[in-house]
PyMOL Python script that loads the backbone (N, CA, C, O; Angstrom):
from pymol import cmd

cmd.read_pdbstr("""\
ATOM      1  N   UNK A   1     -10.129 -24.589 -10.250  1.00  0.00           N
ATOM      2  CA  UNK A   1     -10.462 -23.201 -10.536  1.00  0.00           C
ATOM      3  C   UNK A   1     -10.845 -23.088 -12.003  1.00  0.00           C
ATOM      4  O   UNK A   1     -10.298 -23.816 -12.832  1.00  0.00           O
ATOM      5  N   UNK A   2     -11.794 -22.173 -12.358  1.00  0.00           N
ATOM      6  CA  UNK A   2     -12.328 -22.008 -13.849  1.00  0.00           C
ATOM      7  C   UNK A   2     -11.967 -20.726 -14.012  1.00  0.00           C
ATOM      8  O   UNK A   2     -11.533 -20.019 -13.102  1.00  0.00           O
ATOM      9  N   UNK A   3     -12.149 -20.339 -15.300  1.00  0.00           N
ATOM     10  CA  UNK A   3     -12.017 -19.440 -15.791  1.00  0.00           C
ATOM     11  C   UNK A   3     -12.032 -17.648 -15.051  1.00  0.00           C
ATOM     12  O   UNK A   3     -11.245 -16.709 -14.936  1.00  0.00           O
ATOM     13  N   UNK A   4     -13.494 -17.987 -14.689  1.00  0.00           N
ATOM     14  CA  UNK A   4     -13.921 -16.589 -13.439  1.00  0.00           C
ATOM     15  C   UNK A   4     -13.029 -16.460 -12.715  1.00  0.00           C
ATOM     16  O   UNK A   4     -12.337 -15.461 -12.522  1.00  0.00           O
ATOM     17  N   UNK A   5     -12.967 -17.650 -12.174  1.00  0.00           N
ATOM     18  CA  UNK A   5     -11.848 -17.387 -10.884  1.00  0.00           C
ATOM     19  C   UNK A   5     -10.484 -16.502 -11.231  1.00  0.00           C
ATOM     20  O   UNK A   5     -10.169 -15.469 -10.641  1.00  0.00           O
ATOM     21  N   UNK A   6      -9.895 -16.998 -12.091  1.00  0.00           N
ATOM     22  CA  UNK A   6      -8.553 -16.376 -12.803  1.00  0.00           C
ATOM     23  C   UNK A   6      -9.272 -14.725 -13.211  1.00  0.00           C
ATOM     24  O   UNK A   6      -8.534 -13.773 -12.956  1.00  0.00           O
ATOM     25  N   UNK A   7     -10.295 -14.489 -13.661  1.00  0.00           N
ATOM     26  CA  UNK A   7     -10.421 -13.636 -14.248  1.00  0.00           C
ATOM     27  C   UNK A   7     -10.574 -12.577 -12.968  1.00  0.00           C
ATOM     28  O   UNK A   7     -10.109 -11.441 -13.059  1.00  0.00           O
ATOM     29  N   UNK A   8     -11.045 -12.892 -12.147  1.00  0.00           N
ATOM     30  CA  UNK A   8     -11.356 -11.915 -10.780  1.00  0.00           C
ATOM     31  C   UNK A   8      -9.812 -11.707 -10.074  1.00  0.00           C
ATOM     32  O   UNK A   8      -9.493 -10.644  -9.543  1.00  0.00           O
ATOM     33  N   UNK A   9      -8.965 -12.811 -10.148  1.00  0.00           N
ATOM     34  CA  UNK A   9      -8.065 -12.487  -9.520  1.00  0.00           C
ATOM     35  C   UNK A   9      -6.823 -11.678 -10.140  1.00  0.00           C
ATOM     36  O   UNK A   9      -5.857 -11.197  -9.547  1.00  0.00           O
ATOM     37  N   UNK A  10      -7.150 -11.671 -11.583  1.00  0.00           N
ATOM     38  CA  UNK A  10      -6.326 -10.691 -12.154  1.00  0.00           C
ATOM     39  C   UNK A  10      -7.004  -9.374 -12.120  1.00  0.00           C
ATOM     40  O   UNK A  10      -6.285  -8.384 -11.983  1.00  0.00           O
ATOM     41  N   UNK A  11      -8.491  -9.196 -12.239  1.00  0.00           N
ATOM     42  CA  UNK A  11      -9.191  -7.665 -12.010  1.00  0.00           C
ATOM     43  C   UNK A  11      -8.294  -7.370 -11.119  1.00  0.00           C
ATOM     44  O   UNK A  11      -7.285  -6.736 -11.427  1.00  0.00           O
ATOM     45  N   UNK A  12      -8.556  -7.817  -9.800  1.00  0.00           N
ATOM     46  CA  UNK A  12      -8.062  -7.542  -8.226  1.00  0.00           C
ATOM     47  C   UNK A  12      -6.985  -7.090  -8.104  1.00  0.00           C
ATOM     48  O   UNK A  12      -6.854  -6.062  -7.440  1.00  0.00           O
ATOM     49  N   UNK A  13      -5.968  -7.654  -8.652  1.00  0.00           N
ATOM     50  CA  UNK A  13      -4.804  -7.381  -8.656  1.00  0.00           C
ATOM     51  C   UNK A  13      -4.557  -6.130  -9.843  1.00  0.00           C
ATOM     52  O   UNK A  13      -3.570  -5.395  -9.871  1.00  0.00           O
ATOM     53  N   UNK A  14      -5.356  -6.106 -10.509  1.00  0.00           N
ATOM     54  CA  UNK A  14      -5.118  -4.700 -11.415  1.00  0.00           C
ATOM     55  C   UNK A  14      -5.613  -3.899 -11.043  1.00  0.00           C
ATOM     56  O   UNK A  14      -5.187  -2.782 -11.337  1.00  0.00           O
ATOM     57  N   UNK A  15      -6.677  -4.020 -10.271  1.00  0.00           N
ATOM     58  CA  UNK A  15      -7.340  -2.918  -9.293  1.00  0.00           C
ATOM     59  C   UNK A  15      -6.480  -2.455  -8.259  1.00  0.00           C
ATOM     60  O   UNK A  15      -6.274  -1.266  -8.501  1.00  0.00           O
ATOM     61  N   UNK A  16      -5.835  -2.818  -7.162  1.00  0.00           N
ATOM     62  CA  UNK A  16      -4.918  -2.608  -6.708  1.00  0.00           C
ATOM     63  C   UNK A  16      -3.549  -1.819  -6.627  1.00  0.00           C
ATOM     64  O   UNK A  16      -2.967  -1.159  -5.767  1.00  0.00           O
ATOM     65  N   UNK A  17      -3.228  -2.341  -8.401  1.00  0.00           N
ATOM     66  CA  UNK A  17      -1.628  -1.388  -8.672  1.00  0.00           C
ATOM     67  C   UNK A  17      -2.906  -0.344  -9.064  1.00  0.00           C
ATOM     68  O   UNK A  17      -3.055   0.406  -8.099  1.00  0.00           O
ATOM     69  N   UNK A  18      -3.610  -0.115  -9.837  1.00  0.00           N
ATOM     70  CA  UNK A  18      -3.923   1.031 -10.368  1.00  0.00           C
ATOM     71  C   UNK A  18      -3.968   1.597  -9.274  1.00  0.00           C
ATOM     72  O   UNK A  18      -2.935   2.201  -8.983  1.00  0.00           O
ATOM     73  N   UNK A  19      -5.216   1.650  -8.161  1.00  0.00           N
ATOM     74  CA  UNK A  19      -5.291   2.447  -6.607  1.00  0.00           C
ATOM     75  C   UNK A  19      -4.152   2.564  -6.261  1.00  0.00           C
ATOM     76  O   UNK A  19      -4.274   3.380  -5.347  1.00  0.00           O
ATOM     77  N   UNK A  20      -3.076   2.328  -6.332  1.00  0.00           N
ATOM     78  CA  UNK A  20      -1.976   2.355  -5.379  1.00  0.00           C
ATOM     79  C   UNK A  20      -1.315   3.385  -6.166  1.00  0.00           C
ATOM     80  O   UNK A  20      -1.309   4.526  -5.703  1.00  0.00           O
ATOM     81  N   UNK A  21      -0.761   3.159  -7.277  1.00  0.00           N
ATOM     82  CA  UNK A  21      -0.718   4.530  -8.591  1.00  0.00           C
ATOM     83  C   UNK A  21      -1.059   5.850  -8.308  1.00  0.00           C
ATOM     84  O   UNK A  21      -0.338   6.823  -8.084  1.00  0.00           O
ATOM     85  N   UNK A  22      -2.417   5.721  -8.358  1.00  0.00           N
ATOM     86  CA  UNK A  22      -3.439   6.904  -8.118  1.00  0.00           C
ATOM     87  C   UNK A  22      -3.384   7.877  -6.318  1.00  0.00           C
ATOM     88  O   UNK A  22      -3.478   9.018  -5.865  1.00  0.00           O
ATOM     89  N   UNK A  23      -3.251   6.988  -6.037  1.00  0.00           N
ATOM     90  CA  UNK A  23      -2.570   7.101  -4.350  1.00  0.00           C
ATOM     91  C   UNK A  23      -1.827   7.676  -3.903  1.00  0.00           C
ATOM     92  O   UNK A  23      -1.862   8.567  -3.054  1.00  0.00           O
ATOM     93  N   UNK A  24      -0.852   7.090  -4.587  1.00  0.00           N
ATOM     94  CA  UNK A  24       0.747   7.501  -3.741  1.00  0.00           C
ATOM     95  C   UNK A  24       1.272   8.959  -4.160  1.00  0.00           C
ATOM     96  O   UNK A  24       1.120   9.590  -5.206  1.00  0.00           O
ATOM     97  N   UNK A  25       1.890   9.244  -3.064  1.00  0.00           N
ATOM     98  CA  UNK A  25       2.207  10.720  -3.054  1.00  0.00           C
ATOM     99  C   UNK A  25       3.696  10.892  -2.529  1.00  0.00           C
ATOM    100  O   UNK A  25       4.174  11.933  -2.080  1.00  0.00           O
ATOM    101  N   UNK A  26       4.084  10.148  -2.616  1.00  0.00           N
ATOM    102  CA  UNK A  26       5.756  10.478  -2.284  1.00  0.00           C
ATOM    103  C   UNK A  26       6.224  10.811  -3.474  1.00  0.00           C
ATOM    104  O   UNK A  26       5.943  10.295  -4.556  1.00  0.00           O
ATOM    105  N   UNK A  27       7.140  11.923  -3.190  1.00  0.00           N
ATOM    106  CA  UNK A  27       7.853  12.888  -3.855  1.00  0.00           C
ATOM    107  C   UNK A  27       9.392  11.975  -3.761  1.00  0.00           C
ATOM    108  O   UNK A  27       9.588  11.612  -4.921  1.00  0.00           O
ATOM    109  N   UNK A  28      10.365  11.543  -3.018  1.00  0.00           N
ATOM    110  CA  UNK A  28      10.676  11.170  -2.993  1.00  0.00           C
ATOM    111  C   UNK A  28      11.380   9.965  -2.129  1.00  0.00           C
ATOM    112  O   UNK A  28      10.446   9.262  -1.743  1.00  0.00           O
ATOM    113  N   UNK A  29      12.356   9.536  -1.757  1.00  0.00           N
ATOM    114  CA  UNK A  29      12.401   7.800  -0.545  1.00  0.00           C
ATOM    115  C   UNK A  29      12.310   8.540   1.211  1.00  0.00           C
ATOM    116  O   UNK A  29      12.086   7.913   2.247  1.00  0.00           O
ATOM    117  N   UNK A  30      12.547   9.924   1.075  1.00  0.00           N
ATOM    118  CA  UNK A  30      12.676  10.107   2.467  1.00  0.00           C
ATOM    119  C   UNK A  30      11.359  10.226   2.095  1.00  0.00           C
ATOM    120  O   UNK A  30      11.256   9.231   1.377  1.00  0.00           O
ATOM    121  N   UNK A  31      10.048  10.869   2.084  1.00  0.00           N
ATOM    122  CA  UNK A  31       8.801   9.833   2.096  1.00  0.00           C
ATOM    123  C   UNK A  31       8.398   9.134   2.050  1.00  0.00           C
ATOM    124  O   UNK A  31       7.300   9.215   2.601  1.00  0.00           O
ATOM    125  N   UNK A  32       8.661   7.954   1.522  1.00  0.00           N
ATOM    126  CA  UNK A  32       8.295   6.723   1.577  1.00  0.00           C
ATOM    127  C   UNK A  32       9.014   6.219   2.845  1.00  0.00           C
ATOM    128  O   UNK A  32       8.242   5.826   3.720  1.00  0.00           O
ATOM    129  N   UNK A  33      10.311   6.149   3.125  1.00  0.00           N
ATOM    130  CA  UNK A  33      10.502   5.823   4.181  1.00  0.00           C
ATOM    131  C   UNK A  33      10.522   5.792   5.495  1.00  0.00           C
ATOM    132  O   UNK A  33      10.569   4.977   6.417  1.00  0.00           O
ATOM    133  N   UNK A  34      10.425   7.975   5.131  1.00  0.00           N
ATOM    134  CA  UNK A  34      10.243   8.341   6.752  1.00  0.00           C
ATOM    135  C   UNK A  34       8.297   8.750   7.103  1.00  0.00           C
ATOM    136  O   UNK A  34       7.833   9.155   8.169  1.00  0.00           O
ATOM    137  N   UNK A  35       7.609   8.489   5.935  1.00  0.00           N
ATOM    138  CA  UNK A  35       6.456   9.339   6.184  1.00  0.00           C
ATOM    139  C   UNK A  35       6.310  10.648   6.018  1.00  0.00           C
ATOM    140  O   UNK A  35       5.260  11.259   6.218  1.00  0.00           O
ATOM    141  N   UNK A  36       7.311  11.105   5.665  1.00  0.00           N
ATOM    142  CA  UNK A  36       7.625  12.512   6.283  1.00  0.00           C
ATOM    143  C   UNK A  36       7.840  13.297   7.496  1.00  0.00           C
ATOM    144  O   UNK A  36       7.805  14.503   7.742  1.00  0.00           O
ATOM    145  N   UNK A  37       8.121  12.032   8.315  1.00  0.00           N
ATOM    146  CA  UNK A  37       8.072  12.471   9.837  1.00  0.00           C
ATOM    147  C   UNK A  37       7.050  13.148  10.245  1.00  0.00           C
ATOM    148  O   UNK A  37       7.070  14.069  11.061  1.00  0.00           O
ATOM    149  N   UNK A  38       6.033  12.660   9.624  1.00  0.00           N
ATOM    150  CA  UNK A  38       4.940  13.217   9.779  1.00  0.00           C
ATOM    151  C   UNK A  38       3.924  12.364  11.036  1.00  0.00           C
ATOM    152  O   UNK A  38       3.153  12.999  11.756  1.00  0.00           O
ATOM    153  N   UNK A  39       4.095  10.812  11.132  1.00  0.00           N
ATOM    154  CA  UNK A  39       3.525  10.254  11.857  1.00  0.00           C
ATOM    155  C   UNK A  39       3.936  10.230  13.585  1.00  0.00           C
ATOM    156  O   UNK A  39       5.026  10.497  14.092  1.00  0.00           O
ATOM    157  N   UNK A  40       2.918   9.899  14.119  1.00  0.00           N
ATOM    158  CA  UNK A  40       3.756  10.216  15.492  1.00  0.00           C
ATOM    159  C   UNK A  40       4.172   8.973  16.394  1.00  0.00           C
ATOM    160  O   UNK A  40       4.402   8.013  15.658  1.00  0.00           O
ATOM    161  N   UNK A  41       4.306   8.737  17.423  1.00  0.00           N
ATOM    162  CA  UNK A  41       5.270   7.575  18.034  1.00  0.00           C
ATOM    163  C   UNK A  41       4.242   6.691  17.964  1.00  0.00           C
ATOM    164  O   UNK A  41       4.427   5.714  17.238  1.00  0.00           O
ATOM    165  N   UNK A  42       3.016   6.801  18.641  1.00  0.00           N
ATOM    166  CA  UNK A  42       2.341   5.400  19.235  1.00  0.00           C
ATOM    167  C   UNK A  42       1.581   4.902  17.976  1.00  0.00           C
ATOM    168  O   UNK A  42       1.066   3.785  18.016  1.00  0.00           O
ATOM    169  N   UNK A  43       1.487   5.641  16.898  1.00  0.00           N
ATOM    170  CA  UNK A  43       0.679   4.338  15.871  1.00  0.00           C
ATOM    171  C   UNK A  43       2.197   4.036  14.941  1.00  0.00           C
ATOM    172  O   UNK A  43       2.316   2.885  14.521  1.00  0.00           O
ATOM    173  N   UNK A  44       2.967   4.710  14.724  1.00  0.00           N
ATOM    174  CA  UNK A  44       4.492   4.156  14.604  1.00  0.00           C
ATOM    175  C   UNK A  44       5.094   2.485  15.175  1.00  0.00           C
ATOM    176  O   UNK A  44       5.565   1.457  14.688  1.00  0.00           O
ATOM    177  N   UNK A  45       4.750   2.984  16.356  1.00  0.00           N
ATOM    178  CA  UNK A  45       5.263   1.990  17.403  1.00  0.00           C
ATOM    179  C   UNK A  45       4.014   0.317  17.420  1.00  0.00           C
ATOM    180  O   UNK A  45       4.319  -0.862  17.601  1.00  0.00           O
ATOM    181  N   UNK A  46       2.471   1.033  17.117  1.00  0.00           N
ATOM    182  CA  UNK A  46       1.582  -0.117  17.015  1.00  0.00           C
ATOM    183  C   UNK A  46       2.202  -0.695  15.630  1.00  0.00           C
ATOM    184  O   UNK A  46       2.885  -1.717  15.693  1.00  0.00           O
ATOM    185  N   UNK A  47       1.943   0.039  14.184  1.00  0.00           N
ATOM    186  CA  UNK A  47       2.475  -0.801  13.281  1.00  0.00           C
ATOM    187  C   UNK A  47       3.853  -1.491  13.365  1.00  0.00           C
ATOM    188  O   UNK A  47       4.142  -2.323  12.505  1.00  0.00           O
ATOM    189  N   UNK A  48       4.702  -1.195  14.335  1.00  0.00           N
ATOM    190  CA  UNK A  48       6.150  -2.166  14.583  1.00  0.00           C
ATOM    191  C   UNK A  48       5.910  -3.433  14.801  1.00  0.00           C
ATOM    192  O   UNK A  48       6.292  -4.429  14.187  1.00  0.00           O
ATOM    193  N   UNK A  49       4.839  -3.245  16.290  1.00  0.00           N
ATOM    194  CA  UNK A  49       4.604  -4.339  16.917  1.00  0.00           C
ATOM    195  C   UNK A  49       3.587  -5.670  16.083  1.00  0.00           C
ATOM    196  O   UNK A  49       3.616  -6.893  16.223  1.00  0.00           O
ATOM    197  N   UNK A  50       2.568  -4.598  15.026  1.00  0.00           N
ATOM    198  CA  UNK A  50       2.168  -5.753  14.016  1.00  0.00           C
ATOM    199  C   UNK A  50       3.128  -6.032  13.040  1.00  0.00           C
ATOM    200  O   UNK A  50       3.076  -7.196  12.642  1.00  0.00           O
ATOM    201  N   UNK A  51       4.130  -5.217  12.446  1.00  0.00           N
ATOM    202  CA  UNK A  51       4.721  -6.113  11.405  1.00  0.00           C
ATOM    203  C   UNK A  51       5.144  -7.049  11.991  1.00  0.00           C
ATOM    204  O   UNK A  51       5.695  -7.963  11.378  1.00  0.00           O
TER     205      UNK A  51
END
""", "prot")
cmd.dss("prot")
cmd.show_as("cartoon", "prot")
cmd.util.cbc("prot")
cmd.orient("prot")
């Protein structure tokens, strides 16, 4: 790996936390954890079955 390479993969990764920063909207862990009970069973239940 050269130089570029390192250099793209740190952009990427700084691109990332920043978007994710800019993003996130939880107020506090029962959002983050529950969604806000906002989501409903079957894409709940699809992301189970992929994690």
């Amino acid at each position: 790996m050269n130089g570029f390479d390192y250099f793209v993969i740190i952009a990427y990764l700084g691109a990332m936390l920043v978007f994710g920063l800019f993003l996130s909207k939880q107020s506090d862990e029962g959002d983050y954890f529950l969604g806000n009970k906002s989501i409903g069973w079957f894409p709940l239940a699809l992301s189970t079955m992929a994690t």
